[in-house]
N, C-alpha and C positions, 0 to 999 in steps of 0.2 A: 540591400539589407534594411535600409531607413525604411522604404516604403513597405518591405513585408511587416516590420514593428507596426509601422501607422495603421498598417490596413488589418490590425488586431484589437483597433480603439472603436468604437461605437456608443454614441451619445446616448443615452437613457432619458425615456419619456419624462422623470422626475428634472434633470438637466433643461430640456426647452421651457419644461413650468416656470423653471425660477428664472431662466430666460424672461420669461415672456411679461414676469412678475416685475424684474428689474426693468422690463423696457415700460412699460405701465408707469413707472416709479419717476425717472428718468422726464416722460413728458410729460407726469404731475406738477413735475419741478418746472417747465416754464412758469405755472402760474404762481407755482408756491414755490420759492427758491430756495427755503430750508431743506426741502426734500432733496437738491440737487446733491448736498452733501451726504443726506441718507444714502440716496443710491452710490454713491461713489463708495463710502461705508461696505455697500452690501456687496457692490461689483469686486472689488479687492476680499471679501468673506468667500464670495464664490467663487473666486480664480483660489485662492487658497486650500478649499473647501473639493478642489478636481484634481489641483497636485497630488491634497492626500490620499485621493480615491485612487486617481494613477497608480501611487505608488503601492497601496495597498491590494494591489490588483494584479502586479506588475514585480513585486519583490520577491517572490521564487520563478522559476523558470515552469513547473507543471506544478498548475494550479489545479490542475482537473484531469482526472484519468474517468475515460469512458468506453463503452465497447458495443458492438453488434452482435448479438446471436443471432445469425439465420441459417437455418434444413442447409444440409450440401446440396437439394433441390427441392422445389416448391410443386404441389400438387395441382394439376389444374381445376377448376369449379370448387375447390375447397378452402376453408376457413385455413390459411399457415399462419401457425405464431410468429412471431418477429419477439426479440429481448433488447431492452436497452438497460445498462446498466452505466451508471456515473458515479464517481466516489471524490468529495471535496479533500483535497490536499492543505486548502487556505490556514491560514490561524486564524481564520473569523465567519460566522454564520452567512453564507453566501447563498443570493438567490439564485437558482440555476435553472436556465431556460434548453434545452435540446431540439434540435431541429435534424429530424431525419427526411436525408434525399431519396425521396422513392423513387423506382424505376419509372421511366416516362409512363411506360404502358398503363401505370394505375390511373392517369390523371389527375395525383392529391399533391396540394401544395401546401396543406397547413398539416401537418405530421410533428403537432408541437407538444412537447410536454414543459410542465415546469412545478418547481416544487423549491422549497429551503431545506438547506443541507446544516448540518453543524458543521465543527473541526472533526473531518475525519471520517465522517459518514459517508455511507451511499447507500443510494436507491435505486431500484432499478421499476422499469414500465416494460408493459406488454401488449401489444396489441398485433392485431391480425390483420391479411392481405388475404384477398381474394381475384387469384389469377382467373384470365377467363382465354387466353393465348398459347399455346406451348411455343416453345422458344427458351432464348436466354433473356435475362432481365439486370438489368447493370444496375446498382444501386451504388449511388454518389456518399460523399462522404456524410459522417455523421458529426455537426454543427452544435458546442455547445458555448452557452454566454453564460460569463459570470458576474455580478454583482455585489458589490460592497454594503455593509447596511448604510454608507453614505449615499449609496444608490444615482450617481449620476453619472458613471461612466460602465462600459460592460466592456468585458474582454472577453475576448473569440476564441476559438481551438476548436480546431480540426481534427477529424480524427475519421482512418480508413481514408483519403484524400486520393489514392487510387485508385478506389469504386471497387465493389466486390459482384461478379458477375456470376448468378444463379440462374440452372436451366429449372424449367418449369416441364416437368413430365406428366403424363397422362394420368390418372386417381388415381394413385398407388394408395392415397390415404383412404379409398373407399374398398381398395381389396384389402387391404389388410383388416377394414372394419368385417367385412362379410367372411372372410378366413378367420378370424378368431372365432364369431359370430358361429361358423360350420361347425368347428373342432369343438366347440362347446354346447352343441346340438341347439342354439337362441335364434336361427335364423328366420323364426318365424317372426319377431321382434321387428324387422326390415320388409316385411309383408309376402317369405317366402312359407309358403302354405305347405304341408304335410304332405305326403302322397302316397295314396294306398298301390300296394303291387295288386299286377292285376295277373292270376294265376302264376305257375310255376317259369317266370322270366328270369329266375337267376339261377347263375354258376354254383354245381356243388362245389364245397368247400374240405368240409372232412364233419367223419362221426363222434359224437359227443353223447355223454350220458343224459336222459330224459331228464326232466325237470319241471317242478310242476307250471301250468300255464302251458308248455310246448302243445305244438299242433300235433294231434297224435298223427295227421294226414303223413308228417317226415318222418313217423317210426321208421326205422329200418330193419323188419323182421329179420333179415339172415344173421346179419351182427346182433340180435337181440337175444337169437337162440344159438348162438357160438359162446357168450356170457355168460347168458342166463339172467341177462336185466334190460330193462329199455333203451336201448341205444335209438338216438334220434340222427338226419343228415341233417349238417349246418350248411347252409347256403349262402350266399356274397352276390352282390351285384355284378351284373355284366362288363368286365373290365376291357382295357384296351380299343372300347369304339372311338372313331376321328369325329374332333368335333371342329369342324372351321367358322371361323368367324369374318363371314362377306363384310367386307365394308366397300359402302358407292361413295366416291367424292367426287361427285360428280354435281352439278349447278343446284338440285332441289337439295342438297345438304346445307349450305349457306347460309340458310334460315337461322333468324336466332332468338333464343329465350335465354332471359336472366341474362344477356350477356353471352354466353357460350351458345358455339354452331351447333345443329343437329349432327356434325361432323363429330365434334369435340364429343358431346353426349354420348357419340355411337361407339370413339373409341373409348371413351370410360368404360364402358358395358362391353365393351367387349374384352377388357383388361383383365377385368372381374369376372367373366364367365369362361374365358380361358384359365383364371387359376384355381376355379372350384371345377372344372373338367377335372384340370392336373389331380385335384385332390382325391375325385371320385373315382380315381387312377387310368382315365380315359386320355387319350393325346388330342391337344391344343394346338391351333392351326392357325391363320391368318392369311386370308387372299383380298388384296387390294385394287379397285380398276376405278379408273374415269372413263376419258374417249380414250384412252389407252390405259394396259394394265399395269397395275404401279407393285410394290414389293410382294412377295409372296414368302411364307414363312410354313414348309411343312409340318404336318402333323405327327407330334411328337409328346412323351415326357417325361425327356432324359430330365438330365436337372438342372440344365441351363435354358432349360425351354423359358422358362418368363422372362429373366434376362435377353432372351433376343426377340420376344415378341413384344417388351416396352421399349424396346429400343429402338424397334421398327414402327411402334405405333408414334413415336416423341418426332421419330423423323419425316412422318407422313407429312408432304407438304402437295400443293393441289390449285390449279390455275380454274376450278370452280367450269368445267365446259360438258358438254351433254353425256352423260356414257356411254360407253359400248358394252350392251350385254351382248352381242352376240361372240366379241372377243373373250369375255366371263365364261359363258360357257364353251368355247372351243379351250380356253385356260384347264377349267374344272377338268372337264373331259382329256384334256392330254395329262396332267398331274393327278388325277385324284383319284386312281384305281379302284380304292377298297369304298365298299357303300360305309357311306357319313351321314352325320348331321350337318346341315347347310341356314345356319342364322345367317339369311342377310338382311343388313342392315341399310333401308334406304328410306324416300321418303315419297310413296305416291299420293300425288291431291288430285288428279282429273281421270273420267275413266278413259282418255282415249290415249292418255300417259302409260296407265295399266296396258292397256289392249295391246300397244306396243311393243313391250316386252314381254306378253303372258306366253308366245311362243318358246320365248330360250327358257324360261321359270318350270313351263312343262316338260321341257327337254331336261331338265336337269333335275324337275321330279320323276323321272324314269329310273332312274339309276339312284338317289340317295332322297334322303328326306331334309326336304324345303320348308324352313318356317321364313315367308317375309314378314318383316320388321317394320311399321312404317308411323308416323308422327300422327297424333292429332294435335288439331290446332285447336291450341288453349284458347285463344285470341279468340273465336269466335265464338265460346261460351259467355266471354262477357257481352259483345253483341246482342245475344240473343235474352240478354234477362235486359237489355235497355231500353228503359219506358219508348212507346214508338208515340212521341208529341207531335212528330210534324212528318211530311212529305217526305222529307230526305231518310229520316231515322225510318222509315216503314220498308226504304228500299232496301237500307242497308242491310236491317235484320231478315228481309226476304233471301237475301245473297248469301246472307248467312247461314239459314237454314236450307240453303239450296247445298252448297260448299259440304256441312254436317253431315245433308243426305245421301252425300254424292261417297260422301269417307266412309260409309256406311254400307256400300253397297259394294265400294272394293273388295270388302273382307268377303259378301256373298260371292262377286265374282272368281275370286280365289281359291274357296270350298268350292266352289262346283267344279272347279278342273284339278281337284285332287292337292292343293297347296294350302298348306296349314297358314295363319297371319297373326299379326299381335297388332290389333290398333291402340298405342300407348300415348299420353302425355309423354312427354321430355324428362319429367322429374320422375317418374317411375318406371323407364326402361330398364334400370339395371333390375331390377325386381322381378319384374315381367317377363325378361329374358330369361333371369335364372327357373322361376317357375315353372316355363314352358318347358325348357330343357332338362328338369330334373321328372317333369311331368312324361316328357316322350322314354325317359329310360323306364321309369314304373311301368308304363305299359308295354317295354320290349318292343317296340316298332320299327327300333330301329337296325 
Protein backbone atom coordinates (compact mmCIF):
# COMPACT_ATOMS: atom_id res chain seq x y z
CA UNK A 1 0.00 0.00 0.00
CA UNK A 2 3.04 2.42 0.97
CA UNK A 3 4.77 1.76 -2.09
CA UNK A 4 1.60 2.10 -4.44
CA UNK A 5 1.13 5.83 -2.63
CA UNK A 6 4.99 6.51 -3.36
CA UNK A 7 4.99 5.31 -6.77
CA UNK A 8 2.10 8.38 -7.38
CA UNK A 9 4.93 11.12 -6.42
CA UNK A 10 7.13 12.32 -9.23
CA UNK A 11 9.49 15.19 -8.84
CA UNK A 12 8.88 18.26 -11.29
CA UNK A 13 11.58 19.71 -13.36
CA UNK A 14 10.96 23.22 -11.26
CA UNK A 15 11.91 20.84 -7.99
CA UNK A 16 15.64 19.72 -9.37
CA UNK A 17 16.02 23.80 -10.33
CA UNK A 18 15.73 24.78 -6.88
CA UNK A 19 17.73 21.76 -6.11
CA UNK A 20 20.35 22.51 -8.16
CA UNK A 21 20.02 26.28 -6.95
CA UNK A 22 20.44 25.35 -3.36
CA UNK A 23 23.38 23.09 -4.02
CA UNK A 24 25.16 26.31 -5.92
CA UNK A 25 24.21 28.20 -2.76
CA UNK A 26 25.47 25.51 -0.27
CA UNK A 27 29.19 25.37 -1.98
CA UNK A 28 29.12 29.33 -2.21
CA UNK A 29 29.14 29.09 1.30
CA UNK A 30 32.62 27.47 1.79
CA UNK A 31 33.88 30.66 0.68
CA UNK A 32 31.49 32.89 1.95
CA UNK A 33 30.12 31.51 5.10
CA UNK A 34 27.22 33.99 5.50
CA UNK A 35 25.58 32.16 2.66
CA UNK A 36 25.84 28.77 4.67
CA UNK A 37 23.04 30.09 6.85
CA UNK A 38 21.10 31.48 3.65
CA UNK A 39 21.06 28.01 2.35
CA UNK A 40 19.96 26.43 5.40
CA UNK A 41 17.17 29.34 5.35
CA UNK A 42 16.16 28.22 1.83
CA UNK A 43 16.74 24.15 2.40
CA UNK A 44 13.97 24.37 5.37
CA UNK A 45 11.67 27.06 2.86
CA UNK A 46 11.96 24.19 0.33
CA UNK A 47 11.27 20.97 2.32
CA UNK A 48 8.25 23.20 3.70
CA UNK A 49 7.47 24.51 0.24
CA UNK A 50 6.94 20.24 -0.93
CA UNK A 51 4.88 19.25 2.15
CA UNK A 52 2.61 21.87 0.95
CA UNK A 53 2.52 20.79 -2.66
CA UNK A 54 2.13 17.23 -1.30
CA UNK A 55 -0.62 17.96 0.39
CA UNK A 56 -2.32 20.09 -1.92
CA UNK A 57 -1.89 17.42 -4.45
CA UNK A 58 -2.74 14.67 -2.36
CA UNK A 59 -5.95 16.11 -0.11
CA UNK A 60 -8.90 14.48 -2.08
CA UNK A 61 -8.71 11.12 -3.26
CA UNK A 62 -9.67 11.87 -7.32
CA UNK A 63 -7.98 14.70 -8.20
CA UNK A 64 -8.53 13.98 -11.92
CA UNK A 65 -11.19 12.26 -13.92
CA UNK A 66 -9.99 11.34 -17.54
CA UNK A 67 -11.24 8.94 -20.29
CA UNK A 68 -10.51 7.44 -23.91
CA UNK A 69 -12.82 7.56 -26.71
CA UNK A 70 -11.86 5.00 -29.27
CA UNK A 71 -14.11 3.25 -32.69
CA UNK A 72 -15.21 -0.27 -31.31
CA UNK A 73 -12.63 -0.91 -34.45
CA UNK A 74 -10.17 1.04 -36.19
CA UNK A 75 -9.89 1.14 -40.02
CA UNK A 76 -6.82 0.08 -41.63
CA UNK A 77 -4.78 2.73 -44.07
CA UNK A 78 -6.95 5.48 -42.57
CA UNK A 79 -6.84 8.47 -40.58
CA UNK A 80 -9.10 7.15 -36.89
CA UNK A 81 -9.83 9.73 -34.37
CA UNK A 82 -8.79 8.90 -30.83
CA UNK A 83 -10.61 11.59 -27.81
CA UNK A 84 -9.04 12.33 -24.71
CA UNK A 85 -10.90 14.12 -22.38
CA UNK A 86 -9.74 15.13 -18.62
CA UNK A 87 -11.74 17.30 -16.07
CA UNK A 88 -9.82 18.97 -12.84
CA UNK A 89 -11.49 18.00 -9.60
CA UNK A 90 -8.62 20.14 -7.54
CA UNK A 91 -9.70 23.40 -5.62
CA UNK A 92 -6.78 25.00 -7.44
CA UNK A 93 -5.59 25.90 -11.23
CA UNK A 94 -3.63 22.63 -12.03
CA UNK A 95 -1.14 21.93 -14.74
CA UNK A 96 -2.05 18.72 -16.34
CA UNK A 97 0.17 16.73 -18.56
CA UNK A 98 -1.67 13.28 -20.19
CA UNK A 99 0.32 10.56 -21.69
CA UNK A 100 -1.53 8.18 -23.83
CA UNK A 101 -0.04 4.47 -24.20
CA UNK A 102 -0.34 3.49 -27.97
CA UNK A 103 -0.42 0.27 -29.11
CA UNK A 104 3.11 -1.23 -29.78
CA UNK A 105 2.36 -1.39 -33.44
CA UNK A 106 2.33 2.54 -34.03
CA UNK A 107 5.82 2.89 -32.82
CA UNK A 108 5.01 6.50 -30.91
CA UNK A 109 6.17 7.23 -27.59
CA UNK A 110 5.63 10.82 -27.11
CA UNK A 111 1.46 10.90 -27.20
CA UNK A 112 1.70 14.02 -24.82
CA UNK A 113 -0.65 16.61 -24.26
CA UNK A 114 -0.74 19.18 -21.75
CA UNK A 115 -2.67 22.31 -20.95
CA UNK A 116 -3.96 24.30 -17.35
CA UNK A 117 -7.16 23.37 -16.21
CA UNK A 118 -9.12 25.74 -13.42
CA UNK A 119 -11.43 24.23 -10.60
CA UNK A 120 -13.60 22.14 -12.31
CA UNK A 121 -12.78 22.41 -15.83
CA UNK A 122 -11.98 20.00 -18.60
CA UNK A 123 -10.62 19.72 -21.89
CA UNK A 124 -10.52 17.39 -23.99
CA UNK A 125 -7.61 16.55 -27.32
CA UNK A 126 -7.99 14.78 -30.34
CA UNK A 127 -5.79 13.39 -32.46
CA UNK A 128 -5.39 10.55 -34.98
CA UNK A 129 -3.83 6.92 -35.66
CA UNK A 130 -3.08 5.57 -38.66
CA UNK A 131 -3.19 1.65 -38.70
CA UNK A 132 -1.18 0.03 -41.45
CA UNK A 133 -1.75 -3.97 -39.93
CA UNK A 134 -5.10 -5.57 -39.40
CA UNK A 135 -5.17 -7.31 -36.12
CA UNK A 136 -5.95 -6.42 -32.74
CA UNK A 137 -4.09 -3.38 -31.03
CA UNK A 138 -4.00 -3.30 -27.19
CA UNK A 139 -3.70 0.10 -25.97
CA UNK A 140 -2.05 0.63 -22.37
CA UNK A 141 -3.41 2.81 -19.95
CA UNK A 142 -4.18 6.35 -20.14
CA UNK A 143 -1.32 8.41 -17.73
CA UNK A 144 -2.26 11.75 -16.27
CA UNK A 145 0.07 14.31 -13.90
CA UNK A 146 -1.01 16.78 -11.94
CA UNK A 147 0.61 19.89 -10.73
CA UNK A 148 0.11 22.56 -8.08
CA UNK A 149 0.85 26.18 -9.05
CA UNK A 150 3.68 25.50 -6.32
CA UNK A 151 4.84 23.38 -9.14
CA UNK A 152 7.48 21.05 -7.65
CA UNK A 153 5.89 17.78 -7.22
CA UNK A 154 3.24 15.87 -9.75
CA UNK A 155 0.79 13.34 -8.95
CA UNK A 156 0.05 10.44 -11.17
CA UNK A 157 -3.40 8.61 -12.08
CA UNK A 158 -3.95 6.02 -14.08
CA UNK A 159 -6.73 5.52 -15.86
CA UNK A 160 -8.03 2.27 -18.22
CA UNK A 161 -4.78 0.32 -16.29
CA UNK A 162 -6.30 -2.82 -18.15
CA UNK A 163 -5.57 -1.80 -21.63
CA UNK A 164 -8.43 -1.59 -24.14
CA UNK A 165 -7.95 -4.01 -26.94
CA UNK A 166 -9.27 -2.74 -30.54
CA UNK A 167 -9.30 -4.99 -33.78
CA UNK A 168 -8.32 -2.93 -36.83
CA UNK A 169 -10.54 -4.05 -39.96
CA UNK A 170 -10.18 -3.63 -43.54
CA UNK A 171 -11.39 0.34 -44.92
CA UNK A 172 -14.60 0.23 -43.85
CA UNK A 173 -14.10 3.92 -43.43
CA UNK A 174 -13.31 4.20 -47.22
CA UNK A 175 -16.65 2.20 -48.19
CA UNK A 176 -18.74 4.00 -46.32
CA UNK A 177 -17.06 7.24 -47.98
CA UNK A 178 -17.70 5.80 -51.76
CA UNK A 179 -21.52 4.36 -50.54
CA UNK A 180 -22.48 7.74 -49.49
CA UNK A 181 -20.45 9.12 -52.39
CA UNK A 182 -22.88 6.35 -54.74
CA UNK A 183 -26.31 7.02 -53.08
CA UNK A 184 -25.71 10.76 -53.58
CA UNK A 185 -24.63 10.32 -57.36
CA UNK A 186 -20.66 12.50 -56.11
CA UNK A 187 -18.76 9.54 -57.12
CA UNK A 188 -17.07 11.29 -59.50
CA UNK A 189 -15.52 13.45 -56.80
CA UNK A 190 -13.06 10.19 -55.88
CA UNK A 191 -12.10 9.84 -59.67
CA UNK A 192 -15.04 7.48 -60.77
CA UNK A 193 -15.77 8.63 -64.32
CA UNK A 194 -19.39 8.68 -65.85
CA UNK A 195 -20.21 5.83 -68.22
CA UNK A 196 -22.13 5.99 -71.37
CA UNK A 197 -24.49 2.63 -72.13
CA UNK A 198 -23.59 1.29 -74.91
CA UNK A 199 -26.84 0.19 -76.87
CA UNK A 200 -29.92 -1.53 -75.62
CA UNK A 201 -27.82 -3.63 -72.47
CA UNK A 202 -30.47 -3.06 -69.88
CA UNK A 203 -33.33 -4.88 -68.22
CA UNK A 204 -36.98 -3.68 -69.00
CA UNK A 205 -38.38 -2.33 -66.16
CA UNK A 206 -42.03 -1.20 -66.65
CA UNK A 207 -44.13 1.56 -68.77
CA UNK A 208 -44.28 5.15 -67.85
CA UNK A 209 -45.75 8.32 -69.42
CA UNK A 210 -43.41 10.22 -72.15
CA UNK A 211 -41.86 13.09 -70.85
CA UNK A 212 -40.15 15.71 -72.32
CA UNK A 213 -36.31 14.99 -73.17
CA UNK A 214 -37.15 10.95 -73.25
CA UNK A 215 -35.72 8.94 -76.12
CA UNK A 216 -38.37 8.64 -78.43
CA UNK A 217 -36.26 5.30 -79.70
CA UNK A 218 -38.45 3.62 -75.92
CA UNK A 219 -41.75 4.93 -77.22
CA UNK A 220 -43.79 1.88 -76.75
CA UNK A 221 -46.36 2.23 -79.69
CA UNK A 222 -49.02 -0.59 -78.49
CA UNK A 223 -49.34 0.89 -75.09
CA UNK A 224 -49.47 4.39 -76.67
CA UNK A 225 -52.30 3.44 -78.81
CA UNK A 226 -54.33 1.49 -75.98
CA UNK A 227 -54.19 5.27 -74.17
CA UNK A 228 -54.00 7.42 -76.55
CA UNK A 229 -50.65 9.29 -75.28
CA UNK A 230 -46.98 8.41 -75.18
CA UNK A 231 -46.11 5.79 -73.17
CA UNK A 232 -42.38 5.22 -73.05
CA UNK A 233 -40.46 1.59 -71.62
CA UNK A 234 -38.38 2.30 -68.45
CA UNK A 235 -35.29 0.28 -68.21
CA UNK A 236 -32.78 -0.80 -65.10
CA UNK A 237 -29.57 -2.05 -65.31
CA UNK A 238 -28.62 -5.75 -65.61
CA UNK A 239 -29.21 -7.04 -62.10
CA UNK A 240 -28.06 -10.24 -60.33
CA UNK A 241 -24.52 -10.78 -62.27
CA UNK A 242 -21.48 -12.51 -59.69
CA UNK A 243 -19.03 -10.32 -59.24
CA UNK A 244 -15.83 -12.05 -57.29
CA UNK A 245 -13.09 -10.43 -56.05
CA UNK A 246 -9.58 -12.69 -56.53
CA UNK A 247 -7.18 -11.95 -54.10
CA UNK A 248 -3.37 -13.57 -54.48
CA UNK A 249 -1.40 -13.45 -51.16
CA UNK A 250 0.89 -14.93 -52.47
CA UNK A 251 4.98 -13.59 -52.09
CA UNK A 252 4.60 -10.42 -54.87
CA UNK A 253 1.92 -9.00 -52.56
CA UNK A 254 4.33 -8.07 -49.55
CA UNK A 255 5.51 -5.19 -51.31
CA UNK A 256 4.97 -2.09 -49.53
CA UNK A 257 3.89 1.58 -49.99
CA UNK A 258 2.99 4.26 -47.17
CA UNK A 259 3.30 1.54 -44.98
CA UNK A 260 0.43 -0.85 -46.01
CA UNK A 261 1.15 -4.28 -48.34
CA UNK A 262 -0.15 -4.54 -51.84
CA UNK A 263 -2.11 -7.30 -49.78
CA UNK A 264 -3.70 -4.78 -47.55
CA UNK A 265 -4.53 -2.30 -50.57
CA UNK A 266 -6.08 -5.08 -52.56
CA UNK A 267 -8.34 -6.09 -49.65
CA UNK A 268 -9.41 -2.40 -49.29
CA UNK A 269 -10.51 -2.48 -52.95
CA UNK A 270 -11.89 -5.17 -52.82
CA UNK A 271 -14.07 -4.26 -49.65
CA UNK A 272 -15.35 -1.35 -51.47
CA UNK A 273 -16.16 -2.94 -54.86
CA UNK A 274 -18.06 -5.69 -53.22
CA UNK A 275 -20.39 -3.31 -51.54
CA UNK A 276 -21.02 -0.89 -54.64
CA UNK A 277 -21.60 -4.53 -56.52
CA UNK A 278 -24.24 -5.12 -53.55
CA UNK A 279 -25.67 -1.76 -54.21
CA UNK A 280 -25.94 -2.04 -58.09
CA UNK A 281 -27.86 -5.13 -56.79
CA UNK A 282 -25.31 -7.54 -58.42
CA UNK A 283 -23.76 -10.51 -55.77
CA UNK A 284 -20.46 -10.04 -54.16
CA UNK A 285 -17.96 -12.86 -53.90
CA UNK A 286 -14.63 -13.41 -52.49
CA UNK A 287 -11.99 -16.30 -53.57
CA UNK A 288 -8.71 -16.22 -51.78
CA UNK A 289 -5.41 -18.60 -52.72
CA UNK A 290 -1.58 -18.70 -52.15
CA UNK A 291 0.44 -22.01 -52.72
CA UNK A 292 -2.79 -23.20 -51.49
CA UNK A 293 -6.25 -21.87 -51.50
CA UNK A 294 -7.32 -19.84 -48.42
CA UNK A 295 -11.37 -18.79 -47.59
CA UNK A 296 -13.69 -18.55 -50.23
CA UNK A 297 -16.98 -16.52 -49.83
CA UNK A 298 -19.76 -17.23 -52.52
CA UNK A 299 -21.50 -15.04 -54.57
CA UNK A 300 -24.31 -13.40 -53.08
CA UNK A 301 -26.59 -10.33 -51.80
CA UNK A 302 -28.58 -11.42 -49.13
CA UNK A 303 -28.05 -8.88 -46.44
CA UNK A 304 -25.44 -10.30 -44.37
CA UNK A 305 -23.20 -10.62 -47.39
CA UNK A 306 -20.69 -7.66 -46.16
CA UNK A 307 -20.77 -8.71 -42.77
CA UNK A 308 -19.20 -12.00 -43.88
CA UNK A 309 -17.02 -10.78 -46.51
CA UNK A 310 -15.23 -8.13 -43.89
CA UNK A 311 -14.88 -10.70 -41.62
CA UNK A 312 -13.25 -12.98 -43.88
CA UNK A 313 -11.10 -10.20 -45.40
CA UNK A 314 -9.99 -8.92 -41.34
CA UNK A 315 -9.16 -12.78 -40.96
CA UNK A 316 -6.94 -13.30 -43.99
CA UNK A 317 -3.80 -14.06 -42.63
CA UNK A 318 -0.68 -15.42 -45.30
CA UNK A 319 2.95 -16.99 -44.78
CA UNK A 320 3.83 -14.72 -48.18
CA UNK A 321 5.05 -18.19 -50.55
CA UNK A 322 4.63 -18.54 -54.45
CA UNK A 323 0.88 -19.18 -55.65
CA UNK A 324 -0.78 -21.82 -57.07
CA UNK A 325 -2.98 -20.50 -60.05
CA UNK A 326 -3.38 -23.66 -61.29
CA UNK A 327 -5.27 -24.64 -57.80
CA UNK A 328 -7.45 -20.99 -58.61
CA UNK A 329 -8.58 -22.15 -61.44
CA UNK A 330 -9.35 -25.83 -60.82
CA UNK A 331 -11.16 -23.76 -57.44
CA UNK A 332 -13.10 -21.22 -59.99
CA UNK A 333 -14.04 -24.06 -62.28
CA UNK A 334 -15.53 -26.41 -59.64
CA UNK A 335 -17.52 -23.34 -57.53
CA UNK A 336 -18.21 -20.78 -59.92
CA UNK A 337 -20.92 -22.15 -62.33
CA UNK A 338 -22.66 -19.04 -63.66
CA UNK A 339 -20.27 -16.71 -66.13
CA UNK A 340 -18.93 -13.62 -63.60
CA UNK A 341 -16.74 -10.89 -63.40
CA UNK A 342 -13.30 -12.08 -62.11
CA UNK A 343 -11.07 -8.94 -60.52
CA UNK A 344 -8.03 -10.48 -59.65
CA UNK A 345 -6.09 -8.82 -57.60
CA UNK A 346 -2.26 -9.52 -57.96
CA UNK A 347 0.97 -8.08 -58.57
CA UNK A 348 3.12 -9.05 -61.92
CA UNK A 349 6.68 -7.19 -62.42
CA UNK A 350 8.57 -9.66 -64.94
CA UNK A 351 7.20 -11.01 -68.23
CA UNK A 352 8.30 -14.64 -67.64
CA UNK A 353 6.25 -14.22 -64.07
CA UNK A 354 3.18 -13.28 -66.58
CA UNK A 355 4.09 -16.18 -68.98
CA UNK A 356 3.70 -18.53 -66.16
CA UNK A 357 0.45 -18.16 -65.45
CA UNK A 358 -1.02 -16.62 -68.75
CA UNK A 359 -2.25 -20.27 -69.31
CA UNK A 360 -4.79 -20.79 -66.21
CA UNK A 361 -5.69 -16.56 -66.80
CA UNK A 362 -6.79 -17.80 -70.39
CA UNK A 363 -8.60 -20.84 -69.08
CA UNK A 364 -10.62 -18.87 -66.90
CA UNK A 365 -11.16 -16.17 -69.68
CA UNK A 366 -13.04 -19.01 -71.42
CA UNK A 367 -15.86 -19.05 -69.40
CA UNK A 368 -16.13 -15.49 -67.42
CA UNK A 369 -14.62 -12.10 -67.90
CA UNK A 370 -11.06 -11.62 -66.41
CA UNK A 371 -9.79 -8.17 -65.60
CA UNK A 372 -5.99 -8.58 -63.93
CA UNK A 373 -5.21 -6.03 -61.40
CA UNK A 374 -1.68 -5.46 -61.06
CA UNK A 375 0.70 -2.60 -59.23
CA UNK A 376 2.86 -0.03 -60.69
CA UNK A 377 5.87 0.87 -59.09
CA UNK A 378 5.76 4.28 -57.90
CA UNK A 379 9.29 3.89 -56.83
CA UNK A 380 10.59 4.03 -60.06
CA UNK A 381 9.16 7.21 -61.25
CA UNK A 382 11.30 8.91 -58.86
CA UNK A 383 14.27 7.15 -60.36
CA UNK A 384 13.72 8.05 -63.40
CA UNK A 385 13.27 12.06 -63.02
CA UNK A 386 16.90 11.67 -61.03
CA UNK A 387 19.60 13.82 -62.38
CA UNK A 388 22.07 10.88 -63.80
CA UNK A 389 25.73 12.77 -62.30
CA UNK A 390 27.54 9.92 -62.16
CA UNK A 391 28.13 6.13 -63.29
CA UNK A 392 26.01 4.55 -60.69
CA UNK A 393 22.89 6.95 -61.18
CA UNK A 394 22.92 6.27 -65.22
CA UNK A 395 22.64 2.46 -64.37
CA UNK A 396 20.19 2.77 -62.05
CA UNK A 397 17.83 4.96 -64.07
CA UNK A 398 18.57 2.42 -67.16
CA UNK A 399 17.04 -0.45 -64.71
CA UNK A 400 14.59 1.77 -64.25
CA UNK A 401 13.40 2.32 -67.40
CA UNK A 402 14.00 -1.20 -68.26
CA UNK A 403 11.44 -2.37 -65.13
CA UNK A 404 8.63 0.58 -66.58
CA UNK A 405 9.04 -0.89 -69.99
CA UNK A 406 8.77 -4.37 -69.06
CA UNK A 407 5.08 -3.14 -66.83
CA UNK A 408 4.14 -1.80 -70.01
CA UNK A 409 4.15 -4.58 -72.03
CA UNK A 410 2.35 -6.87 -69.53
CA UNK A 411 -0.76 -5.02 -70.23
CA UNK A 412 0.05 -5.68 -74.29
CA UNK A 413 0.68 -9.16 -73.45
CA UNK A 414 -2.58 -9.57 -71.71
CA UNK A 415 -4.84 -7.82 -74.69
CA UNK A 416 -3.54 -10.01 -77.04
CA UNK A 417 -4.76 -13.24 -75.47
CA UNK A 418 -8.14 -11.83 -74.78
CA UNK A 419 -7.63 -10.41 -70.69
CA UNK A 420 -8.67 -7.21 -69.87
CA UNK A 421 -5.71 -5.37 -67.11
CA UNK A 422 -5.62 -2.21 -64.98
CA UNK A 423 -1.92 -1.11 -64.34
CA UNK A 424 -2.67 1.06 -61.20
CA UNK A 425 -0.46 3.00 -58.59
CA UNK A 426 -1.42 1.69 -54.89
CA UNK A 427 -3.16 4.93 -53.97
CA UNK A 428 -5.73 4.57 -56.80
CA UNK A 429 -6.78 1.02 -57.07
CA UNK A 430 -10.00 1.42 -55.28
CA UNK A 431 -10.94 3.87 -58.10
CA UNK A 432 -9.56 2.18 -60.90
CA UNK A 433 -11.34 -1.01 -59.89
CA UNK A 434 -14.57 0.48 -59.41
CA UNK A 435 -14.26 2.22 -62.88
CA UNK A 436 -13.36 -0.65 -64.73
CA UNK A 437 -16.24 -2.58 -63.19
CA UNK A 438 -18.95 -0.07 -63.61
CA UNK A 439 -17.31 0.35 -67.04
CA UNK A 440 -17.83 -3.60 -68.12
CA UNK A 441 -21.64 -3.45 -66.95
CA UNK A 442 -22.25 -0.13 -69.41
CA UNK A 443 -21.14 -2.16 -72.18
CA UNK A 444 -23.02 -5.61 -71.10
CA UNK A 445 -20.12 -7.91 -71.71
CA UNK A 446 -20.62 -9.37 -69.26
Amino acid sequence: MLRTFWSRFFIAPRLYLALAVLAAVFVAGYFVPALVVIGRVLAWGLVALVVVDGALLFRIRDGLAASRAVPQRLSNGDDNPIRLTVTNHHAFPARIEVVDELPIQFQVRDALFAKRLAPGEASAWQYTVRPTRRGSYDFGALLAFAASPIGLLQRRYAFHAEGTAVPVYPSYLQMRQYELLAISNRLTEVGIKPQRRAGRTMEFDHIRDYVIGDDYRTVNWKATARRGQLRVNQYREERGQSVYALLDMGRVMKMPFEGLTLLDYSINAALVLSNIAIMKHDRAGLITFSHEMGPMVPASKRNQQMRVIQETLYNLDTQFLESDYEALYAQVRRQVRQRSLLLLFTNFTTRSGLERQLPYLQALGRQHVVVAIFFQNTELDTLLHTPTDTTESVYIRAMAEHFTREQTELVAILRQHGIQSILTPPSQLTANTINRYLEIKARGTL
